[in-house]
C-alpha atoms as one frame of an Amber mdcrd trajectory, in Angstrom:
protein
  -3.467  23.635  69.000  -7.162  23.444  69.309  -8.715  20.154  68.937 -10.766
  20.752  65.631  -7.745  22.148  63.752  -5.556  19.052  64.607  -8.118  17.711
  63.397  -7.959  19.491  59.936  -4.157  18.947  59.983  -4.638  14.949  60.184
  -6.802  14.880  57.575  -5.096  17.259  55.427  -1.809  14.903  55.708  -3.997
  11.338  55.089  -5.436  13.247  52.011  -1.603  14.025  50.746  -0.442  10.755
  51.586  -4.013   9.358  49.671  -2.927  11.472  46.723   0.859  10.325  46.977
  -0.823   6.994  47.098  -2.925   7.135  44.460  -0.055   8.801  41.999   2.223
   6.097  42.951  -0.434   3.856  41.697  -1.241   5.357  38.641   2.871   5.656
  37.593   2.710   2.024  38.236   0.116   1.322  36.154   1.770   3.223  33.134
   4.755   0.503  34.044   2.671  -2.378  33.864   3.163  -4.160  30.693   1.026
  -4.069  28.224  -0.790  -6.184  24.565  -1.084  -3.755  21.691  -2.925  -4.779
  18.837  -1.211  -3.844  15.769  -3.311  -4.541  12.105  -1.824  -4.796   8.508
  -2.252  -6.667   5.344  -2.248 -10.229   4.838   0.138  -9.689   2.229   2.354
  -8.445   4.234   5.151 -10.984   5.301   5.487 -10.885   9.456   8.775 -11.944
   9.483   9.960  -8.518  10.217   7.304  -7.141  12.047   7.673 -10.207  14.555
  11.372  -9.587  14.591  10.928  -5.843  15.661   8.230  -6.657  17.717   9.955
  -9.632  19.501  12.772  -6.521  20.427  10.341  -4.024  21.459   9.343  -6.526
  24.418  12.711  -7.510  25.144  13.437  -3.633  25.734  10.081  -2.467  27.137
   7.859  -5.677  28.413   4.947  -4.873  26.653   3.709  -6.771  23.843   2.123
  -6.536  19.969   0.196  -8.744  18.354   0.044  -9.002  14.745  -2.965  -9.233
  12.882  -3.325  -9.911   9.446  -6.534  -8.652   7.271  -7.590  -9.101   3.656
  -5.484  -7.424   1.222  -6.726  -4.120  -1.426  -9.945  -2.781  -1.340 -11.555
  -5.112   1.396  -8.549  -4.156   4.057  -9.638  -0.680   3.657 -13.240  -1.632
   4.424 -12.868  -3.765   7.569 -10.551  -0.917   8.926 -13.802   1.533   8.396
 -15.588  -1.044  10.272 -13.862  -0.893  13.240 -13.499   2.674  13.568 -17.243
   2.695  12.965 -17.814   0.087  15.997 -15.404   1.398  18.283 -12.913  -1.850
  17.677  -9.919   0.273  17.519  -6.277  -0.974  17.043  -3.570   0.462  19.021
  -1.753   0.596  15.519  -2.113   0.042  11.880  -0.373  -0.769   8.704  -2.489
   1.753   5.880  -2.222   2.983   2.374  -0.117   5.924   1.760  -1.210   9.373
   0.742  -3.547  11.810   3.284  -6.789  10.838   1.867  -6.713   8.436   4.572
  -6.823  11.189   6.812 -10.263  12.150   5.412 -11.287   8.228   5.621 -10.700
   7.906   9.244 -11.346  10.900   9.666  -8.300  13.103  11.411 -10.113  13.733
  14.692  -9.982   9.650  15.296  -6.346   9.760  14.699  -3.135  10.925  16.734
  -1.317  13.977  15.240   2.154  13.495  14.603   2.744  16.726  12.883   5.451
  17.870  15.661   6.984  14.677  16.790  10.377  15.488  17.631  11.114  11.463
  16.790   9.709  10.257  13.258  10.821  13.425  11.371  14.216  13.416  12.118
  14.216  10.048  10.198  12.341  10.285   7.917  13.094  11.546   4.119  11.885
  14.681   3.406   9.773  13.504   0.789   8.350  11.440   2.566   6.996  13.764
   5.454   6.061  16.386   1.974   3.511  13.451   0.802   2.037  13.197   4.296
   0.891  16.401   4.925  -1.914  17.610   4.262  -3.042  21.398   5.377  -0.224
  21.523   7.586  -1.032  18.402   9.524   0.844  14.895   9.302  -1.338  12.211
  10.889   0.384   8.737   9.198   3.747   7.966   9.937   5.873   7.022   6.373
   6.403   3.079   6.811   7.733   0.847   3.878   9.428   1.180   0.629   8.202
   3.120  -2.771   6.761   0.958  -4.624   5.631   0.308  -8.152   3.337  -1.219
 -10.637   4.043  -2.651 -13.942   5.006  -5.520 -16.100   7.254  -8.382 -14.679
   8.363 -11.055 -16.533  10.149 -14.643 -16.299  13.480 -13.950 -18.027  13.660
 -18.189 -19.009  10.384 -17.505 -20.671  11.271 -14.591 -22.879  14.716 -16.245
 -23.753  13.107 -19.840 -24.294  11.018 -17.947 -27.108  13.316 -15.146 -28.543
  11.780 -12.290 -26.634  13.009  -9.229 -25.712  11.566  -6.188 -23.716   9.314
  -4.837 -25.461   9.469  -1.636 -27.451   5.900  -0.516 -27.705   2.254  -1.997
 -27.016   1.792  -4.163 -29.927   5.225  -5.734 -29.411   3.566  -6.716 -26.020
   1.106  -8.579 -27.338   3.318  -9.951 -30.544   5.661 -11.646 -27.390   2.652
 -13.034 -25.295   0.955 -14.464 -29.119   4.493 -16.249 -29.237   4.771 -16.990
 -25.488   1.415 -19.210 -26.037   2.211 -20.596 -29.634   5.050 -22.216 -27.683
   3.097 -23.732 -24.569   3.741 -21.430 -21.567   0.851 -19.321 -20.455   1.461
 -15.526 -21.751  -0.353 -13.907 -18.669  -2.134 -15.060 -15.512  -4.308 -13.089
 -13.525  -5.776 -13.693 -10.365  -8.812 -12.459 -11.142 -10.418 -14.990  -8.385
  -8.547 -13.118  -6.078  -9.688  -9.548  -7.206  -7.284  -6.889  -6.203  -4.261
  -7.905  -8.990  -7.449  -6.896 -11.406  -6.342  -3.720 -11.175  -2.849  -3.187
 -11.523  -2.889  -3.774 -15.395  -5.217  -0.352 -15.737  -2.969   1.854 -12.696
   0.069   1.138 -14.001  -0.900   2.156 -17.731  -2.559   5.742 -16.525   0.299
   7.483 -16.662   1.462   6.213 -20.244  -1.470   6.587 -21.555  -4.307   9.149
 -19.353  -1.759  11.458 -17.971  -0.541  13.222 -21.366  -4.245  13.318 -22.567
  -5.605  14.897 -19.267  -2.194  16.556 -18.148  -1.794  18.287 -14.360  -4.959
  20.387 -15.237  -7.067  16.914 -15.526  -5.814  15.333 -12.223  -6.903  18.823
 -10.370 -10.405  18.565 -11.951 -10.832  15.153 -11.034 -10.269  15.532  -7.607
 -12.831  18.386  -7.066 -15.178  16.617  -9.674 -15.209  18.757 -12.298 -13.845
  15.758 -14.824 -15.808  12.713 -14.599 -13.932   9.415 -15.161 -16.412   7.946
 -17.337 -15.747  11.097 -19.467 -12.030  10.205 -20.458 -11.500   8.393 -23.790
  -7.970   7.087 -22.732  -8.903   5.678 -19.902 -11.412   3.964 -21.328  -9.229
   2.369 -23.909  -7.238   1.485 -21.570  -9.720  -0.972 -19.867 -10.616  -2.036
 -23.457  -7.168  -3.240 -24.376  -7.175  -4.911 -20.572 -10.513  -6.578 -21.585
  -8.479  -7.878 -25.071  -6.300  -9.568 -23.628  -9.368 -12.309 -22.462 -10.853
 -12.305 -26.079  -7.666 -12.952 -27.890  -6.981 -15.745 -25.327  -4.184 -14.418
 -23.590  -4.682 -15.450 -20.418  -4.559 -18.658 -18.534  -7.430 -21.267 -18.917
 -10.041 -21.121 -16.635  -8.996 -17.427 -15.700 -12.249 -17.038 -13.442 -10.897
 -19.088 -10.705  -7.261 -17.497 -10.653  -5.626 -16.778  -7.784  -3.168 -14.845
  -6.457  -1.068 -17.356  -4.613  -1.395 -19.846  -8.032   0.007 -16.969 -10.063
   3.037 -16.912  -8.010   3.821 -20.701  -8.145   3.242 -21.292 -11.737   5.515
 -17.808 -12.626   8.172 -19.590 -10.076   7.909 -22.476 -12.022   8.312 -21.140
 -15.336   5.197 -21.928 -16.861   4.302 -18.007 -17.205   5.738 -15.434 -19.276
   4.250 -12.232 -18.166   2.433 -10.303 -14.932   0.445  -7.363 -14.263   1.555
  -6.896 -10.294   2.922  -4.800  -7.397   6.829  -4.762  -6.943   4.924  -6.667
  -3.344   5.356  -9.779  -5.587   9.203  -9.888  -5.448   9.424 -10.802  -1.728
   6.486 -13.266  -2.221   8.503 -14.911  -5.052  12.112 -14.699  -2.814  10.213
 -16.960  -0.225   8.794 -19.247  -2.468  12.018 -19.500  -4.873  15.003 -17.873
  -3.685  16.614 -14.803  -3.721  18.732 -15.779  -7.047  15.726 -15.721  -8.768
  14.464 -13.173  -7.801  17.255 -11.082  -9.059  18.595 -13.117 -12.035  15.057
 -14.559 -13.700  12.610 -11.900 -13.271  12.450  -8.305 -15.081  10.472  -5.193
 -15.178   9.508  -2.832 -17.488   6.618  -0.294 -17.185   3.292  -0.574 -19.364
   4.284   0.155 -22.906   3.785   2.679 -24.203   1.565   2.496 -28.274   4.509
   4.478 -29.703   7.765   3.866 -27.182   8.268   2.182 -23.467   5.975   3.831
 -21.473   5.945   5.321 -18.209   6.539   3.937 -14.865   3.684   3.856 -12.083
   5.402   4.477  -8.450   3.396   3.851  -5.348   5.192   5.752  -2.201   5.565
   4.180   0.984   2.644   3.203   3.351   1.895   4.639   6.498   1.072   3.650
   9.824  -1.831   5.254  11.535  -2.130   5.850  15.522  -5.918   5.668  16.410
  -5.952   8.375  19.385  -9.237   6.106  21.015  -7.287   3.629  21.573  -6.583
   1.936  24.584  -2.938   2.294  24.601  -1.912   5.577  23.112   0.915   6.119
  25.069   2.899   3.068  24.349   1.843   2.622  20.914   3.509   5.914  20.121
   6.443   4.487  22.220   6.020   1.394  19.609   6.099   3.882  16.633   9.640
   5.958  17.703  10.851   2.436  18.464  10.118   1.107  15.067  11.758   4.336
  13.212  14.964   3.341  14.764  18.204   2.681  12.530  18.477  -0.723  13.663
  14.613  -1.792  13.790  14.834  -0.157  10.077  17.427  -2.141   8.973  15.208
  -5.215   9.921  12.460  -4.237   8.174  14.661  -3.590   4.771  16.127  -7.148
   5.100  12.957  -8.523   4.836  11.495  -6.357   2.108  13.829  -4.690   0.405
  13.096  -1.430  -1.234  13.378   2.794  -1.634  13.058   3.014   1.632  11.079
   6.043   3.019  13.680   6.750   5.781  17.301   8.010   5.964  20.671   6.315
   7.022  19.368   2.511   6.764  21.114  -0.597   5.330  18.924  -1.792   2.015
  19.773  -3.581  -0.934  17.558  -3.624  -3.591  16.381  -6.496  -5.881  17.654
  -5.995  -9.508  14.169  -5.329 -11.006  13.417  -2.509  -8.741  17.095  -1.080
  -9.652  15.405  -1.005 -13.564  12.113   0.956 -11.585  14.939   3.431 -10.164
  16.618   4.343 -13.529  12.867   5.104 -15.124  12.468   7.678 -12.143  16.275
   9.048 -12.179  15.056  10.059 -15.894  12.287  11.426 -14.452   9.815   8.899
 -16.620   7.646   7.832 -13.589   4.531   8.957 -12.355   2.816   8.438  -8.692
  -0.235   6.148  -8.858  -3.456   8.246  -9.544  -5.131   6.948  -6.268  -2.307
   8.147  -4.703  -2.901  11.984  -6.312  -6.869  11.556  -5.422  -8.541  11.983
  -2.182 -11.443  10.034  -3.417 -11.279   6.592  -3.983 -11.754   4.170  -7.042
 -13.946   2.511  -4.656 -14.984  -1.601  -5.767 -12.836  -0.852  -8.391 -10.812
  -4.714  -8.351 -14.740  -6.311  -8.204 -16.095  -3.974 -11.181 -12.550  -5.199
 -13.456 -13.680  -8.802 -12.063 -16.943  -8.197 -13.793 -15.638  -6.848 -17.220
 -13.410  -9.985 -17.140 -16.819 -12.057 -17.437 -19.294  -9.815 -20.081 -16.481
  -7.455 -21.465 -19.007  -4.598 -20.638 -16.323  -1.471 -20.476 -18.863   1.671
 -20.658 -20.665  -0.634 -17.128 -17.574  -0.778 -15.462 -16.538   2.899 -16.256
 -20.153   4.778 -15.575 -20.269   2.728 -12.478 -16.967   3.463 -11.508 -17.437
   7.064 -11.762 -20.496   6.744  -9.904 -18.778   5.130  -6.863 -15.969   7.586
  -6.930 -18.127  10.691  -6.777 -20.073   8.877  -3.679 -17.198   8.419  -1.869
 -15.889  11.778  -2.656 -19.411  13.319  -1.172 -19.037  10.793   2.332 -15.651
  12.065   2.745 -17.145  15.633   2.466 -14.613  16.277  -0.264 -14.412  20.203
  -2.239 -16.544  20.115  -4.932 -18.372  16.703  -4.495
C-alpha cells in the first residue's frame, strides 16, 4: 500500500473512532442527571407534586424543582413574561381549555397530539377539550372542578337555614345569618382573584338561557359585546348588593383569601363564593371530617329555582419545546400519567379526575356537584368556552367593590376582552 493512502486509511479510522468518541459522549450526556424546573400555582398544595417528584428521581436521577407563582389572573401574566424573556420552564401547571395554546402561542410549545403515552390514559373527554384544530398541545392534569356556593353546615343549622330554593331565599338566610352574629359572606377581595367566582359561577343560571349557544359563538368571534348583555350585567349588580345591604364582613377591603378560610373553619361564616380548590385548603387547616360532614354546596340560585352548576375541567400541563430539557421533561410527563403517580396526586386532591383506572374518593360536597351534572344541570365556565380572556377581570370586580360603578367595570371589561382577543390574533377581533 502506497504511503499516502495508508495515510488516508489512518485518518479515516481516528475520524471513526473520533465520531465513536464523540457519540459515546453525547449518549452520556443524555444519562447525566438532570434539574427541571417545573412552575404552578401557589395555590396549589406540593404535597403531591413533591411526592411524585421525590419518585421520579428515585427511578431516573434527575431532579424537579417546584415553583410556586401567584394564583388567577397574575399567574397567567408572569408565565407570558417568561416566554417573552426567554425564562422558560421545563414544565408547567396551566389553565385548562386551548386558548392557552393561542397565549403561548403553539409554536413555543411541544405537540403532544400523537403521544403514544398520555392518551392511552387519559379520558376521552378530556383529550376532546384539548384539541383544538386537530392539535393537542396541554396534557389533561387535575380534577373537574367547580364554582359555586359553599356553606358551613353549623352555621345554617345554628340559624334554621336550609339550602336555598331560589335567589331571594339566598339573601333572606345571609339577612338571618348576620341578625344572629356570624358573618353571612366573606370575600377576599384584598386578595383579588375569589372576586370573581360569585359572577362565573352565576353565568350559566342566569346569561346562558338569555344568550343561549348562538350568544357564546358570537362572543367569541366578537360579534356580541359583553357590555351589551343585560343579564350579565345584573348579575354584577346583585354581586355589588351584597356590599350595600351589608352582607359582607367588616372591613371587606382588606380581606383575604387565607382569612376567609380560617374564620369559615372556625365557624364564624355562613356562606362563600369559591373554587371546589377551597376543600383541600380547608382539609389541611381542619380535617378531613369537616370537610365532608360541615361544609355543603349548592350552585348560584337560580331567581325562580336552584340554579345551575358552573364546572371548570381539569388543568393542563404545558411542555415549552425551548426549553432546556425537552427530552426528560416529556419523560417527567409519561411518568406523572402513571396509575400509581395518579393515585398520589388524587390522595392529595381529591376530585373527577381527568384520567382513567385511578383510586379517588371524593369529598361529599363535590358528590352534590356530580348529581347537578348526572342531571345534566351544569355548565362549563364561560372562560373555559372563550379563547379570549376576561383579562383584569378579579382587579375591575375589586374596583366595583369600592364605587359600585357596574356600567365602568362592564365597558371596561369588554374593552380588555376585545384587546386580548386582537393580540391573540383571534377570528373576528
Amino acid at each position: 500500500m502506497k504511503k499516502g493512502n495508508r495515510l488516508i486509511v489512518v485518518l479515516v479510522i481516528l475520524l471513526l473512532i473520533g465520531s465513536s468518541l464523540f457519540a459515546q459522549g453525547a449518549a452520556e450526556q443524555m444519562k447525566k442527571p438532570v434539574n427541571l424546573v417545573f412552575v404552578a400555582r401557589n395555590t396549589t398544595k406540593p404535597a403531591a407534586y413533591e411526592e411524585i417528584f421525590a419518585a421520579f428521581k428515585a427511578k431516573t436521577g434527575h431532579t424537579v424543582e417546584l415553583q410556586l407563582l401567584p394564583s388567577g389572573e397574575e399567574y397567567g401574566v408572569l408565565m407570558q413574561t417568561r416566554f417573552a424573556t426567554g425564562d422558560y420552564p421545563d414544565l408547567f401547571e396551566m389553565d385548562p381549555g386551548t386558548k392557552q395554546y393561542t397565549k403561548f402561542n403553539s409554536a413555543n410549545l411541544v405537540d403532544l397530539t400523537n403521544d403514544p403515552v398520555i392518551w392511552t390514559r387519559a379520558q376521552a373527554s378530556a383529550k376532546a377539550f384539548q384539541t383544538l384544530e386537530g392539535k393537542i398541545f396541554g396534557m389533561p392534569w387535575g380534577s373537574t372542578g367547580n364554582f359555586g356556593v359553599y356553606y358551613n353546615k353549623d352555621v345554617f343549622k345554628a340559624i334554621g337555614a336550609t339550602e336555598p330554593k331560589n335567589y331571594n331565599d339566598l339573601v333572606e338566610i345571609l339577612k338571618k345569618a348576620k341578625a344572629a352574629g356570624y358573618i353571612p359572606v366573606y370575600d377576599a377581595v384584598n386578595t383579588q382573584w375569589p372576586l370573581q367566582v360569585y359572577s362565573l359561577a352565576a353565568w350559566p343560571t342566569y346569561v346562558d338561557p338569555t344568550i343561549g349557544v348562538e350568544g357564546v359563538a358570537k362572543l367569541d368571534s366578537n360579534q356580541l359585546r359583553l357590555n351589551e348583555i343585560p343579564a350579565f350585567r345584573e348579575v354584577l349588580v346583585r354581586q355589588v348588593a351584597l356590599r350595600t345591604m351589608g352582607l359582607l364582613q367588616n372591613n371587606f377591603m382588606s380581606g383575604t383569601y387565607d382569612e376567609q378560610l380560617e374564620l369559615f373553619g372556625q365557624g364564624k361564616v355562613a356562606v362563600l363564593f369559591q373554587l371546589s380548590g377551597i376543600l383541600n385548603s380547608l382539609r389541611d387547616k381542619f380535617g378531613l371530617d369537616f370537610v365532608n360532614s360541615k361544609i355543603g354546596w349548592f350552585p348560584m340560585p337560580a331567581a325562580d329555582g336552584t340554579g345551575i352548576a358552573t364546572l371548570q375541567p381539569a388543568s393542563q400541563i404545558l411542555i415549552p419545546s425551548k426549553g432546556n430539557n425537552v427530552a426528560v421533561a416529556l419523560e417527567l410527563a409519561h411518568f406523572m400519567t402513571e396509575k400509581a403517580n395518579l393515585d398520589i396526586w388524587y390522595k392529595h386532591n381529591p376530585g373527577v379526575p381527568a384520567y382513567k383506572d385511578v383510586t379517588v374518593s371524593l369529598y361529599a360536597p363535590e358528590l352534590t356537584v356530580v348529581e347537578y351534572n348526572n342531571q345534566g344541570k351544569a355548565l362549563v365556565n364561560i372562560q373555559n368556552r372563550l379563547q379570549s380572556s376576561f383579562a383584569d377581570y378579579p382587579k375591575l370586580l375589586q374596583q366595583m367593590y369600592i364605587d359600585g360603578d357596574v356600567d365602568k367595570v362592564l365597558n371596561m371589561l369588554d374593552e380588555n376582552y376585545r384587546r386580548t382577543g386582537k393580540a391573540r390574533v383571534i377570528p373576528g377581533f
